[in-house]
PDB file with one MODEL, atoms N, CA, C and O in Angstrom:
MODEL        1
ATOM      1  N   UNK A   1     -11.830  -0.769 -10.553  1.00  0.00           N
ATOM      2  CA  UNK A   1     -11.228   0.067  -9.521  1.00  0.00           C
ATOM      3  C   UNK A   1     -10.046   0.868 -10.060  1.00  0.00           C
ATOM      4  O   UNK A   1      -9.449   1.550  -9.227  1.00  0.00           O
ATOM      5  N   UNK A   2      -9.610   0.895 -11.334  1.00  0.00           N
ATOM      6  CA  UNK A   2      -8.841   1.822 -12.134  1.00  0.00           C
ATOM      7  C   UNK A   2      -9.205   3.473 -11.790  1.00  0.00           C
ATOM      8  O   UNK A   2      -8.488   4.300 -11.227  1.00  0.00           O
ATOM      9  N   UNK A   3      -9.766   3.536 -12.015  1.00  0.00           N
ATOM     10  CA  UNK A   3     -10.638   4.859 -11.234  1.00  0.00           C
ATOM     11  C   UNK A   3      -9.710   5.282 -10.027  1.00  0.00           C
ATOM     12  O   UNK A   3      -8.574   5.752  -9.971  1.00  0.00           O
ATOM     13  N   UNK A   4     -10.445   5.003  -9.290  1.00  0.00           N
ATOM     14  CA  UNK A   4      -9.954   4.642  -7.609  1.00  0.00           C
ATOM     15  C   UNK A   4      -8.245   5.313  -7.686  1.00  0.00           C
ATOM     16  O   UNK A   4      -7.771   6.416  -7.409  1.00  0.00           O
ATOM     17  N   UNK A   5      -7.706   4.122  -8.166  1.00  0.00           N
ATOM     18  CA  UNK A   5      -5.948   4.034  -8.169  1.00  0.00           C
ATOM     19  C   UNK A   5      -6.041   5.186  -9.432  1.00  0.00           C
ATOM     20  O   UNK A   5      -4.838   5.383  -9.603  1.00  0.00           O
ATOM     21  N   UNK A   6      -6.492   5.754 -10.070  1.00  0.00           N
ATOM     22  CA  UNK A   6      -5.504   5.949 -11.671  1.00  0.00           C
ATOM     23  C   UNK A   6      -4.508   7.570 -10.856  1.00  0.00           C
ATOM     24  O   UNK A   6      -5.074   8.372 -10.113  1.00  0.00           O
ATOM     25  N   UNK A   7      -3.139   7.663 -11.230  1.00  0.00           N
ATOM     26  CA  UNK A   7      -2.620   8.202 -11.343  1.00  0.00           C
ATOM     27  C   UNK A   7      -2.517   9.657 -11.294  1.00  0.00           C
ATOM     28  O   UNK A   7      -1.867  10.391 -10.550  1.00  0.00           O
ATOM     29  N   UNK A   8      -3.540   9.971 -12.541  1.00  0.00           N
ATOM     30  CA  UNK A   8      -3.827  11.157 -12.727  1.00  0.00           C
ATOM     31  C   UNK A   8      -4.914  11.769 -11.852  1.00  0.00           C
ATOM     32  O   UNK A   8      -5.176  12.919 -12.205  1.00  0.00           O
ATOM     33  N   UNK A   9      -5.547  11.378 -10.922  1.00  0.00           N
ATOM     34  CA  UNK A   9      -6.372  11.931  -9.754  1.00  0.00           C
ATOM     35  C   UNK A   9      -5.405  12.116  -8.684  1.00  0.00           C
ATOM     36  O   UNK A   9      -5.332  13.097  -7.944  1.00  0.00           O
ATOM     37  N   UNK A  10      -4.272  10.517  -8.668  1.00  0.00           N
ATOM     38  CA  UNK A  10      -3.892  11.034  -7.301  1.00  0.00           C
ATOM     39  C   UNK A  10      -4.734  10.938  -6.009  1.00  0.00           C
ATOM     40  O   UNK A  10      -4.568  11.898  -5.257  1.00  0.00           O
ATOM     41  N   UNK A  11      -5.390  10.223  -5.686  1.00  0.00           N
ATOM     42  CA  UNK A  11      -6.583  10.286  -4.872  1.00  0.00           C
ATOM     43  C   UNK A  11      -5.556   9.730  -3.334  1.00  0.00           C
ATOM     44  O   UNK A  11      -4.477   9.142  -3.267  1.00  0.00           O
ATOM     45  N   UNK A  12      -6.510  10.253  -2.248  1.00  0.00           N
ATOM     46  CA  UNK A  12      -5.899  10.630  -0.972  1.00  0.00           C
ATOM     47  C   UNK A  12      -7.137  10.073  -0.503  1.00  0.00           C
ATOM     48  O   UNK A  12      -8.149  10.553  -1.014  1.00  0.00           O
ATOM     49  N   UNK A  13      -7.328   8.911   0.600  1.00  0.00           N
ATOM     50  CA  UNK A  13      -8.206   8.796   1.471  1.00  0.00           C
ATOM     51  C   UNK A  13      -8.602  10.076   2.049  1.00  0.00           C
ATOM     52  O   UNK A  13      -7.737  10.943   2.165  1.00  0.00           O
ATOM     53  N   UNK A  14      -9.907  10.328   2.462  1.00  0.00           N
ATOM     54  CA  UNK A  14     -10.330  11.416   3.425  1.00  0.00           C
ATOM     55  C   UNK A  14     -10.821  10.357   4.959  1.00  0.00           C
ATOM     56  O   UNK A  14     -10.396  10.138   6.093  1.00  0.00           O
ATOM     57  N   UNK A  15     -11.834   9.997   4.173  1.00  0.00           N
ATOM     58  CA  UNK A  15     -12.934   9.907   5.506  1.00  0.00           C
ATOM     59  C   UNK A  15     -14.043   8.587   4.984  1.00  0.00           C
ATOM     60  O   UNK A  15     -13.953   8.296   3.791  1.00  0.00           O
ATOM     61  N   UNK A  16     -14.783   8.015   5.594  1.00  0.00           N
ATOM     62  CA  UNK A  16     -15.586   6.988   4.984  1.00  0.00           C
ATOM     63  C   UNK A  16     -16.966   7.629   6.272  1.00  0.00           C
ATOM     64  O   UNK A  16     -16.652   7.887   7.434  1.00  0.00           O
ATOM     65  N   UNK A  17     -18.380   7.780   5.765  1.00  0.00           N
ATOM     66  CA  UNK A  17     -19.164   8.373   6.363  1.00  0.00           C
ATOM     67  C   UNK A  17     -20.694   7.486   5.269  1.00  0.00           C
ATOM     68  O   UNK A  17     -20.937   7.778   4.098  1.00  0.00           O
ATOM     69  N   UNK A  18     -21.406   6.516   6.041  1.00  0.00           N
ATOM     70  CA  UNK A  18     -22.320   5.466   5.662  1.00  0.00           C
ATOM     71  C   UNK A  18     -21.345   4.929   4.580  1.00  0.00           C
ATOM     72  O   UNK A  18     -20.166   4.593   4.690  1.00  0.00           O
ATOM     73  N   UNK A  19     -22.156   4.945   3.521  1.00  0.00           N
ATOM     74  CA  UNK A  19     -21.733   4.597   2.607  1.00  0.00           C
ATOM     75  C   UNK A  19     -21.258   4.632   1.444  1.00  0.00           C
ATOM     76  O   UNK A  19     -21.373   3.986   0.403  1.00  0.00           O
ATOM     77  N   UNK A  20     -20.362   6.045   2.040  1.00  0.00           N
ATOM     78  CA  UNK A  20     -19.607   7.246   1.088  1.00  0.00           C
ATOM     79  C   UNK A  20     -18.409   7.305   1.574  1.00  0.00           C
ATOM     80  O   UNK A  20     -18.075   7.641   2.711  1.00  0.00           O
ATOM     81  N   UNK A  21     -17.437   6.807   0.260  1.00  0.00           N
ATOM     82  CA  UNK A  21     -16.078   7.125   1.269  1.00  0.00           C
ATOM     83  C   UNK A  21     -15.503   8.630   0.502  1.00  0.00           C
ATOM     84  O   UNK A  21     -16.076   8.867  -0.562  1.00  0.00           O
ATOM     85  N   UNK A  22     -14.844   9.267   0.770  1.00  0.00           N
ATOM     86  CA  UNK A  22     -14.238  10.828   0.290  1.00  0.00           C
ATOM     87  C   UNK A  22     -13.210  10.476   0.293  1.00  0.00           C
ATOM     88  O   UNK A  22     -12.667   9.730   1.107  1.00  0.00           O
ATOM     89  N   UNK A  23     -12.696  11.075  -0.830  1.00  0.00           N
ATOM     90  CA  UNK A  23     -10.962  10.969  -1.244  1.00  0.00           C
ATOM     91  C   UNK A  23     -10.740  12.655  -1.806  1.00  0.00           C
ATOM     92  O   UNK A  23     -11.507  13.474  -2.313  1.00  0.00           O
ATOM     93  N   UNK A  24      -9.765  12.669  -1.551  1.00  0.00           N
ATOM     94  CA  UNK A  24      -9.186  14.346  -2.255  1.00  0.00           C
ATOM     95  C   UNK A  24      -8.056  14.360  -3.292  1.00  0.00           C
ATOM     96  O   UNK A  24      -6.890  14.441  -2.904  1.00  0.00           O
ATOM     97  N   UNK A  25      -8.287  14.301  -4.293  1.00  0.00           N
ATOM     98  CA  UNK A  25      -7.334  14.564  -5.557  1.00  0.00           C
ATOM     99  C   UNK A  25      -5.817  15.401  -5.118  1.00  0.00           C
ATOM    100  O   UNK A  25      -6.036  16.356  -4.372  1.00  0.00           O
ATOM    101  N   UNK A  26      -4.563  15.220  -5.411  1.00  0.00           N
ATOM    102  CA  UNK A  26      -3.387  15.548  -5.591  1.00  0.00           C
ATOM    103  C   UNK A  26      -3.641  16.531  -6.827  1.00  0.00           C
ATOM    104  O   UNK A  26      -4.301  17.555  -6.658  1.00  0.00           O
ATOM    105  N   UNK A  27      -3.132  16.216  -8.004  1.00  0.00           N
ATOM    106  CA  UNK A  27      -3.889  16.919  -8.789  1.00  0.00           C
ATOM    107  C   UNK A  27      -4.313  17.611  -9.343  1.00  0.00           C
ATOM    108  O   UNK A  27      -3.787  18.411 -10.116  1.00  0.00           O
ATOM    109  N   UNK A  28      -6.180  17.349  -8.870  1.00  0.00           N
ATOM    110  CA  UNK A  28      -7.108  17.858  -9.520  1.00  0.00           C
ATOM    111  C   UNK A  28      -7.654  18.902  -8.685  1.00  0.00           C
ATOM    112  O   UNK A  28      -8.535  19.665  -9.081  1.00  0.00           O
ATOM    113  N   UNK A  29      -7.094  18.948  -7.431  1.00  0.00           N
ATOM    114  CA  UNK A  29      -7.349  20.181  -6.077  1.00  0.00           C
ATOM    115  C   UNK A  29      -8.820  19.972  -5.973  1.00  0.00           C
ATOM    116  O   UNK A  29      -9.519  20.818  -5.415  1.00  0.00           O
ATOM    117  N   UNK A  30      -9.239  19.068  -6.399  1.00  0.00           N
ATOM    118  CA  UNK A  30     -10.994  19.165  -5.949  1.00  0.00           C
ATOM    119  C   UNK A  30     -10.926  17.282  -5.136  1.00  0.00           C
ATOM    120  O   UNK A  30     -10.072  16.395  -5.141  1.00  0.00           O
ATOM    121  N   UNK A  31     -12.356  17.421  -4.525  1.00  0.00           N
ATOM    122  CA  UNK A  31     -12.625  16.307  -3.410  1.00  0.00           C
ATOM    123  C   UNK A  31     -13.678  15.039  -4.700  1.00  0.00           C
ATOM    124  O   UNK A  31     -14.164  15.481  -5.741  1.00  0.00           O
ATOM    125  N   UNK A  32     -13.785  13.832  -4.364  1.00  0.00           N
ATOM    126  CA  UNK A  32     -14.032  12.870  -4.908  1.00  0.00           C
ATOM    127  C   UNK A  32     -14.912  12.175  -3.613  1.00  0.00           C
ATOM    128  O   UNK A  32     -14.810  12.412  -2.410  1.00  0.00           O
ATOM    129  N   UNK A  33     -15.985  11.045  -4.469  1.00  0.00           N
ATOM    130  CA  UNK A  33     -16.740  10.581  -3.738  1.00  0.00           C
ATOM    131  C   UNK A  33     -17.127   9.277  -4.187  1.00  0.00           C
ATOM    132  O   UNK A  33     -17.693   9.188  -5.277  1.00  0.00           O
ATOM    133  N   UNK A  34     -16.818   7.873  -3.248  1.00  0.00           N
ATOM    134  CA  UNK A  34     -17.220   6.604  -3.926  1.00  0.00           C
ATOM    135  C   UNK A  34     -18.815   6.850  -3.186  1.00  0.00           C
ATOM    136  O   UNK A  34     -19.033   7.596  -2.232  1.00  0.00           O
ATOM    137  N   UNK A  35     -19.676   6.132  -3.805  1.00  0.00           N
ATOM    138  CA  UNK A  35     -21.113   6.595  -3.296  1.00  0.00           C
ATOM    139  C   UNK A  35     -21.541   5.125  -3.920  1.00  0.00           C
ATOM    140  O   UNK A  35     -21.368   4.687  -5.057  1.00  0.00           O
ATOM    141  N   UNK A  36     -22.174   4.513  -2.742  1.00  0.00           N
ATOM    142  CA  UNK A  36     -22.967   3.639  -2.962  1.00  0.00           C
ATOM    143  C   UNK A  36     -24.693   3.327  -2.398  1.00  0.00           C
ATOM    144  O   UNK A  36     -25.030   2.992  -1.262  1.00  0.00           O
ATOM    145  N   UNK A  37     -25.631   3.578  -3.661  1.00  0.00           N
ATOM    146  CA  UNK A  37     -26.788   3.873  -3.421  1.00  0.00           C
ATOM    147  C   UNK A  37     -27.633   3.388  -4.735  1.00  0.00           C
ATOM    148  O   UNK A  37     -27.348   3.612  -5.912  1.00  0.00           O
ATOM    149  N   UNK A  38     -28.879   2.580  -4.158  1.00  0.00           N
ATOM    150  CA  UNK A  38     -29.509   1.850  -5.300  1.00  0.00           C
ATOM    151  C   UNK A  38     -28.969   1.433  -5.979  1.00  0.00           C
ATOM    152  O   UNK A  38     -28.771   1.858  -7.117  1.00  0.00           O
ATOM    153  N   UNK A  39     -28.357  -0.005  -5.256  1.00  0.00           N
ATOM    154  CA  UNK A  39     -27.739  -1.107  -6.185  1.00  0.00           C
ATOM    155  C   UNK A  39     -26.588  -0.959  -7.318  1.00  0.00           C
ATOM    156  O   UNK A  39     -26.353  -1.799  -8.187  1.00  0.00           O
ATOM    157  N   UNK A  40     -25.771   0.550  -7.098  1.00  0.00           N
ATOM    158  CA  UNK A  40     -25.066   1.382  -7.691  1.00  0.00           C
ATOM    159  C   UNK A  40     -23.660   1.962  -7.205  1.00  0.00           C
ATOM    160  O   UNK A  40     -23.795   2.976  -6.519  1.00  0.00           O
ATOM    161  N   UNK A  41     -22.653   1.649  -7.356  1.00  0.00           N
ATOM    162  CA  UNK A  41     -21.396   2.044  -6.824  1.00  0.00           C
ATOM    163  C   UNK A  41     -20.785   3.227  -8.105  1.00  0.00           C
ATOM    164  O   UNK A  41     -20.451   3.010  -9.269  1.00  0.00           O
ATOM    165  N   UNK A  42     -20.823   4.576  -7.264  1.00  0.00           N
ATOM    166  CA  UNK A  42     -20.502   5.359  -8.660  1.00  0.00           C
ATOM    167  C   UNK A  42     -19.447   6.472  -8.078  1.00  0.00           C
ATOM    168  O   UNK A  42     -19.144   6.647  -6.898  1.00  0.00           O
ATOM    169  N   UNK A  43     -19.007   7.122  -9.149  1.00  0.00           N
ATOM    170  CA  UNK A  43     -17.904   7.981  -8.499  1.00  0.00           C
ATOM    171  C   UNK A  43     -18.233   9.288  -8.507  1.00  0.00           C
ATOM    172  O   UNK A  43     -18.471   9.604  -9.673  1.00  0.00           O
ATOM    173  N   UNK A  44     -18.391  10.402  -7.614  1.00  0.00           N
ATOM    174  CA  UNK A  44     -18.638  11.681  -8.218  1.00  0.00           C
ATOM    175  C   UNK A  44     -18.289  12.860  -8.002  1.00  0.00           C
ATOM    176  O   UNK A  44     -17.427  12.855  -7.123  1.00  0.00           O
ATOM    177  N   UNK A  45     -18.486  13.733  -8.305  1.00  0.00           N
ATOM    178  CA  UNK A  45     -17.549  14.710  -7.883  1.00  0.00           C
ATOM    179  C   UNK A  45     -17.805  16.060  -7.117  1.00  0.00           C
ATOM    180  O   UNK A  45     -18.070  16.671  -8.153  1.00  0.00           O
ATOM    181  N   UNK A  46     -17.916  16.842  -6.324  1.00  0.00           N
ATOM    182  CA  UNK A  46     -17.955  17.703  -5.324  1.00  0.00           C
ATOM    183  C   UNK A  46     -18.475  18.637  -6.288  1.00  0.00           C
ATOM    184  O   UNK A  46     -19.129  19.453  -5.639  1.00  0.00           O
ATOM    185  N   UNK A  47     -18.514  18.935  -7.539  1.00  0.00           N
ATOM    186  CA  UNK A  47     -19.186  19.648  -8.488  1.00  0.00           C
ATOM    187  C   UNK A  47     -20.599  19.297  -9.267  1.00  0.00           C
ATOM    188  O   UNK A  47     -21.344  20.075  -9.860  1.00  0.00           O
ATOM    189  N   UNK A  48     -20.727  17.852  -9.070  1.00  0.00           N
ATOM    190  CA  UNK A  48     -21.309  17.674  -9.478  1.00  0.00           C
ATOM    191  C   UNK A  48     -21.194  16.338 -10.672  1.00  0.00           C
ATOM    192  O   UNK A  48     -19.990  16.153 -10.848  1.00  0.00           O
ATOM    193  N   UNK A  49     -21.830  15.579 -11.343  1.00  0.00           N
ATOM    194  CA  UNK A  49     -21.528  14.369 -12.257  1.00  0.00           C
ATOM    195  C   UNK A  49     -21.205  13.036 -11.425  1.00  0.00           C
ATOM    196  O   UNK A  49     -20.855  12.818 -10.265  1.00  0.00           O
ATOM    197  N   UNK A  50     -21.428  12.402 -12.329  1.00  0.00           N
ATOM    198  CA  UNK A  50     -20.900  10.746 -11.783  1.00  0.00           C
ATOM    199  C   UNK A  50     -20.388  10.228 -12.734  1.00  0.00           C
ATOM    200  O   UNK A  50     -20.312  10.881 -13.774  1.00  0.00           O
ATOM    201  N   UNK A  51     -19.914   8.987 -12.681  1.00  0.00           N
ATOM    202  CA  UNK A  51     -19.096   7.672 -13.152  1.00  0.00           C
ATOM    203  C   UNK A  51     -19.721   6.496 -12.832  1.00  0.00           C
ATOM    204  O   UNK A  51     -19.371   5.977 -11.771  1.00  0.00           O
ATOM    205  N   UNK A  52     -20.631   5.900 -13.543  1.00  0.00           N
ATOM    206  CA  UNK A  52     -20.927   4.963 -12.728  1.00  0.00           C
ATOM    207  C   UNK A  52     -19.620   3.393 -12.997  1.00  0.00           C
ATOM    208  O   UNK A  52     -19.075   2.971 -14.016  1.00  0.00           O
ATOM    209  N   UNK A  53     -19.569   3.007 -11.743  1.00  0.00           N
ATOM    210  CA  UNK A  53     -18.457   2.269 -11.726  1.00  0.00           C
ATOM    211  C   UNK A  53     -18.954   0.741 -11.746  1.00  0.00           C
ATOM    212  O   UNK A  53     -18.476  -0.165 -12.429  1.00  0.00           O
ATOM    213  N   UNK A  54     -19.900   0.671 -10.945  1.00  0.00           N
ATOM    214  CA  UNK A  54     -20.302  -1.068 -10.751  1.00  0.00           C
ATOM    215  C   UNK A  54     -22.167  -1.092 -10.580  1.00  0.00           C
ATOM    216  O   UNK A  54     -22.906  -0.389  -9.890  1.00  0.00           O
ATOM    217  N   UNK A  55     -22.404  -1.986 -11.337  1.00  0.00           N
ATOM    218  CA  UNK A  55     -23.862  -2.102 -11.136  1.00  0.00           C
ATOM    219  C   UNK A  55     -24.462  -3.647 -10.646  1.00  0.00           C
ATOM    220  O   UNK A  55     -23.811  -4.689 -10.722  1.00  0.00           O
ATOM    221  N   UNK A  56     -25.822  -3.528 -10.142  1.00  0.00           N
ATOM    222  CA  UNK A  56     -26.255  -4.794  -9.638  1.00  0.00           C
ATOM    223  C   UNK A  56     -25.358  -5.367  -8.526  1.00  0.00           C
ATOM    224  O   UNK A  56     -24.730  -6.424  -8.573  1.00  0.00           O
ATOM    225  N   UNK A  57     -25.429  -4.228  -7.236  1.00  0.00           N
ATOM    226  CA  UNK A  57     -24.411  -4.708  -6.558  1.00  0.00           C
ATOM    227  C   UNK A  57     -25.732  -4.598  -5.037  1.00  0.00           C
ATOM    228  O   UNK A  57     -26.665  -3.812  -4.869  1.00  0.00           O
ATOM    229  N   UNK A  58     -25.333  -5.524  -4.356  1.00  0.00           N
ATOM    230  CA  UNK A  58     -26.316  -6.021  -3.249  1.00  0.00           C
ATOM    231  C   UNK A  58     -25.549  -5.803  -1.879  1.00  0.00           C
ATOM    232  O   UNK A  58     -26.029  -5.875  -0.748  1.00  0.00           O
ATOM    233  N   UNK A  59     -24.458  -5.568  -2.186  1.00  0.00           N
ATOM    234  CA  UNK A  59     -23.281  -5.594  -0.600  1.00  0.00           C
ATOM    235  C   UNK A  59     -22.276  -4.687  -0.763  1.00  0.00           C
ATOM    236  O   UNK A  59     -21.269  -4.997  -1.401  1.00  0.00           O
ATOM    237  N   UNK A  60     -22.397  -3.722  -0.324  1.00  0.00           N
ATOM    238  CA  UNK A  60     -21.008  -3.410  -0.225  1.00  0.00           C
ATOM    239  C   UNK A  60     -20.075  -2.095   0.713  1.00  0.00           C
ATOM    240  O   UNK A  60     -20.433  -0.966   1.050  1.00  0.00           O
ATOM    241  N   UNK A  61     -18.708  -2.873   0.935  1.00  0.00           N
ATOM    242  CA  UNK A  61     -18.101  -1.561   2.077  1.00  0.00           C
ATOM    243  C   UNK A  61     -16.917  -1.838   1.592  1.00  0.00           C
ATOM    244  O   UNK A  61     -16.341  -2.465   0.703  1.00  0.00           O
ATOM    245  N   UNK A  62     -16.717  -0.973   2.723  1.00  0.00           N
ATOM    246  CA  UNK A  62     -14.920   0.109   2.273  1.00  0.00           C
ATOM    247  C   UNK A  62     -14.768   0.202   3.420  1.00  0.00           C
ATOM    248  O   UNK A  62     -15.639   0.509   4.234  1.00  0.00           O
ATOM    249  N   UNK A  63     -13.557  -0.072   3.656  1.00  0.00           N
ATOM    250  CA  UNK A  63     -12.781   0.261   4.960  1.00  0.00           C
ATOM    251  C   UNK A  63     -11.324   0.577   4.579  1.00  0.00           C
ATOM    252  O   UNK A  63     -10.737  -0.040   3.690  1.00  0.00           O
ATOM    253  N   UNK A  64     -10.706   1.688   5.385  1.00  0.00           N
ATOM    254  CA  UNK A  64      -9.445   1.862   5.318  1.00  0.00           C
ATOM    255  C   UNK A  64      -8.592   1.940   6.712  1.00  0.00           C
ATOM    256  O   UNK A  64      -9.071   2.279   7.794  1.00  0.00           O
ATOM    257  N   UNK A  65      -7.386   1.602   6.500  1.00  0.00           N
ATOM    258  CA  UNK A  65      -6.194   0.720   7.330  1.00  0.00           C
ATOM    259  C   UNK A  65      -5.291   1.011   6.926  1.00  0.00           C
ATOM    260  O   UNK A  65      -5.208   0.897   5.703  1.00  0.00           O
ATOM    261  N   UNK A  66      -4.123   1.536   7.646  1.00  0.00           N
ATOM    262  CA  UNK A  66      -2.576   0.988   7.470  1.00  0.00           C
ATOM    263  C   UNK A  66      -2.644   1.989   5.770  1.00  0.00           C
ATOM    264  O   UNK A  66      -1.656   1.599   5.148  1.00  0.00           O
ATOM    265  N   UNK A  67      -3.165   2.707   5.181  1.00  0.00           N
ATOM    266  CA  UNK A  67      -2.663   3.283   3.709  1.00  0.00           C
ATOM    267  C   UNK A  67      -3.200   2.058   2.893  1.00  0.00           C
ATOM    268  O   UNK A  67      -2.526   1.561   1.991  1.00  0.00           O
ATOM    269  N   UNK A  68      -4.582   1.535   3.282  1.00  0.00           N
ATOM    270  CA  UNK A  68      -4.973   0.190   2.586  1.00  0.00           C
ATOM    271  C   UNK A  68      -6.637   0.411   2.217  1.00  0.00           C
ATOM    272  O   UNK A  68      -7.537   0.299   3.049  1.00  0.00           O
ATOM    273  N   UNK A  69      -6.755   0.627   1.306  1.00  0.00           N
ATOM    274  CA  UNK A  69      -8.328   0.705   0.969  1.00  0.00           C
ATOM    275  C   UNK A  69      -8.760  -0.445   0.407  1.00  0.00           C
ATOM    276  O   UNK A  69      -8.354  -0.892  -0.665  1.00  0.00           O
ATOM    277  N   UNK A  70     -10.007  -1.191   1.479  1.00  0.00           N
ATOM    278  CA  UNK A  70     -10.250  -2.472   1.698  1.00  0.00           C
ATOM    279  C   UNK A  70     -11.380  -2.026   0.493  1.00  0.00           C
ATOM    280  O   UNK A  70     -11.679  -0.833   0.486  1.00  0.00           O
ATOM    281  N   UNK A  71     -11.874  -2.702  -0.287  1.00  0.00           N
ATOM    282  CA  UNK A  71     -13.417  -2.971  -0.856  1.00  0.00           C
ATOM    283  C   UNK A  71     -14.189  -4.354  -1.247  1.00  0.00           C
ATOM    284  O   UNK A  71     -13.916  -5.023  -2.244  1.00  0.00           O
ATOM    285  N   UNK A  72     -15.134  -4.648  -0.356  1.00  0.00           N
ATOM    286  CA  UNK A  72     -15.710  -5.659  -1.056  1.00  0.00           C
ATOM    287  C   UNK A  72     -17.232  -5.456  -1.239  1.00  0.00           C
ATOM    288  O   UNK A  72     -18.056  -4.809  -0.593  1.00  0.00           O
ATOM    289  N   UNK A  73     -17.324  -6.263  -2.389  1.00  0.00           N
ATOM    290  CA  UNK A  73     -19.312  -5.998  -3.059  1.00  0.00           C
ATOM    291  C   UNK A  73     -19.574  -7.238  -3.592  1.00  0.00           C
ATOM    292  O   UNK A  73     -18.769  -8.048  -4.053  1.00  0.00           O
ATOM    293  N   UNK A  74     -20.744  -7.316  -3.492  1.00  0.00           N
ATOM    294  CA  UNK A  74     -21.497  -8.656  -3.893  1.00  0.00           C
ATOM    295  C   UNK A  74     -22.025  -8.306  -5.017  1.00  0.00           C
ATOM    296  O   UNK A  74     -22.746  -7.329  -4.817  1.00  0.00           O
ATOM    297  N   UNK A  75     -22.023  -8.773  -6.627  1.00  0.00           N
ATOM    298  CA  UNK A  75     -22.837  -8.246  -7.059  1.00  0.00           C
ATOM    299  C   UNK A  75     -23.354  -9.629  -8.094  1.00  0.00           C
ATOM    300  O   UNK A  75     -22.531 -10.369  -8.633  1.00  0.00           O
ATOM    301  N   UNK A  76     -24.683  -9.776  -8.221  1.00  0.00           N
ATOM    302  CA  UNK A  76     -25.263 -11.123  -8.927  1.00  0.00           C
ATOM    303  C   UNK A  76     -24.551 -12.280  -7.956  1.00  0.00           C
ATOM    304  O   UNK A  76     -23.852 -13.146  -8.483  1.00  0.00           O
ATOM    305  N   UNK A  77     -24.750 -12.256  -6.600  1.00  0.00           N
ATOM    306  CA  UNK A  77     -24.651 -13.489  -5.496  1.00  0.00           C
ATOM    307  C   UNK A  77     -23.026 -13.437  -5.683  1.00  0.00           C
ATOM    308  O   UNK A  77     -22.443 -13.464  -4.599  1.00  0.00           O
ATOM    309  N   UNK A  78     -22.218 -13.374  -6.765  1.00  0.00           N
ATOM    310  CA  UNK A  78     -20.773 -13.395  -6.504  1.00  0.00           C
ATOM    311  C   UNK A  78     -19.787 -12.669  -5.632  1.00  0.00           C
ATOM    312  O   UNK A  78     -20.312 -11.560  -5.729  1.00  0.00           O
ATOM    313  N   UNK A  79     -19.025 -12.523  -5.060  1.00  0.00           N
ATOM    314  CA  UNK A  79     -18.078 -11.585  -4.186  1.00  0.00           C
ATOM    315  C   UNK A  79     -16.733 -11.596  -4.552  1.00  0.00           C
ATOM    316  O   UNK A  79     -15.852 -12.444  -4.695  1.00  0.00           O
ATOM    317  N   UNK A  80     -16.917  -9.725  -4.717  1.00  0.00           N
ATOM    318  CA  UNK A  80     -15.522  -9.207  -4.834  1.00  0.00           C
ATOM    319  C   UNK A  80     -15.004  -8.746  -4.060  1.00  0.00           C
ATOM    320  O   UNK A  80     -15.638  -8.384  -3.069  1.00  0.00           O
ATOM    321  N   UNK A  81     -13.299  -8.492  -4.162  1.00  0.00           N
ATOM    322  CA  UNK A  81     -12.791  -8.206  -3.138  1.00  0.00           C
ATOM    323  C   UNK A  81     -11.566  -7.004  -4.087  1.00  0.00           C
ATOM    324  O   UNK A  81     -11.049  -7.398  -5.132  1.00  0.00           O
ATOM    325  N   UNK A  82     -11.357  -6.035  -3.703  1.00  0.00           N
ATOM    326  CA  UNK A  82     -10.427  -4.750  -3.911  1.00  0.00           C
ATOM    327  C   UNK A  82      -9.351  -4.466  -2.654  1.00  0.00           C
ATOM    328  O   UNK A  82      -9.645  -4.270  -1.475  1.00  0.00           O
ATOM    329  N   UNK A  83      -8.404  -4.493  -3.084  1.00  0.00           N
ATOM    330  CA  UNK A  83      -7.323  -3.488  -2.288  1.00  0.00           C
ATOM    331  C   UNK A  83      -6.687  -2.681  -3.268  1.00  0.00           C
ATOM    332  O   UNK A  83      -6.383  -2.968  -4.426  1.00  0.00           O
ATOM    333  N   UNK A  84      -6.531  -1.610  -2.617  1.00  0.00           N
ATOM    334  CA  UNK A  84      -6.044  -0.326  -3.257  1.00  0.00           C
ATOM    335  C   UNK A  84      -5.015   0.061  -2.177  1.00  0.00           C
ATOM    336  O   UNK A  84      -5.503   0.305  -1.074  1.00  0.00           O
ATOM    337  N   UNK A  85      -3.239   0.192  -2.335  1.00  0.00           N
ATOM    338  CA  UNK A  85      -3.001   1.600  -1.376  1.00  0.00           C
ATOM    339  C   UNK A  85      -2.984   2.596  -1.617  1.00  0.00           C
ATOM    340  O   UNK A  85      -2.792   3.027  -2.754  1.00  0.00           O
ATOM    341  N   UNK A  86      -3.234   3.455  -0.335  1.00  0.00           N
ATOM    342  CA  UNK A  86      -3.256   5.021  -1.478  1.00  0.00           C
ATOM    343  C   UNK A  86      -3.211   5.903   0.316  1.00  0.00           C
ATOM    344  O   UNK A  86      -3.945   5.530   1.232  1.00  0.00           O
ATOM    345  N   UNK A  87      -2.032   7.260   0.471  1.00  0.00           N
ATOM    346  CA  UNK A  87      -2.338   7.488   0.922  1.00  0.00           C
ATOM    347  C   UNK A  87      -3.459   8.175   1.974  1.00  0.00           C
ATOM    348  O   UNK A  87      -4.562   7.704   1.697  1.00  0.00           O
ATOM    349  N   UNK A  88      -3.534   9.007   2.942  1.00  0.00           N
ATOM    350  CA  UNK A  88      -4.541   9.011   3.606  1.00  0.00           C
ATOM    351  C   UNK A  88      -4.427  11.123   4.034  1.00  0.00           C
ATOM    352  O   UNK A  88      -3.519  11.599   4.715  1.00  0.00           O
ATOM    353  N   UNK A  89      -5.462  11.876   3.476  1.00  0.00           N
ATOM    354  CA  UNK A  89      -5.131  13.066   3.515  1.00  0.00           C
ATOM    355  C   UNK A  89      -5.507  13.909   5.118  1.00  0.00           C
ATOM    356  O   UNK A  89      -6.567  13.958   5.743  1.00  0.00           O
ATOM    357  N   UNK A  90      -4.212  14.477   5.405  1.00  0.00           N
ATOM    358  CA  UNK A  90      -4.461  14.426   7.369  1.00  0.00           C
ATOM    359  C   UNK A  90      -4.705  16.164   7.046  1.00  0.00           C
ATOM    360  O   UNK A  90      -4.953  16.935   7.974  1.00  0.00           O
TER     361      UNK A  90
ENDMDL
END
């Protein structure tokens, strides 16, 4: 989840929509996308490309709260759990 938090994106909650949450770069002036699809949690970008971030994953959501980005995923029967703060872009 270095990604997510790193610095140099700057990332801003947007919106969480299925199972895509949107964040908007400080930055990088462009929009970001956690995307989870076929057993695949990847990062990508409004231009185009990915990151893939986590694989063999069977569960997983995002919720945000309070400037709190919740994440948890199951992946090989085990469970993880992520918090990130980060603000929220209004």
């Amino acid at each position: 989840m270095n990604v997510i938090s790193a610095e140099n994106l700057a990332l801003q909650f947007m919106k969480t929509q299925d199972k895509i949450v949107f964040f908007s770069s400080l930055t990088k002036q462009k929009e970001y996308r956690l995307v989870y699809y076929n057993d695949l949690v990847k990062m990508t970008g409004a231009d185009g490309g990915y990151l893939p971030l986590l694989y063999d994953v069977s569960q997983f959501d995002a919720v945000f709260h309070d400037n709190l980005l919740v994440i948890d995923a199951t992946m090989q029967k085990r469970k993880y759990h992520c918090e990130i703060v980060m603000g929220k872009k209004e």
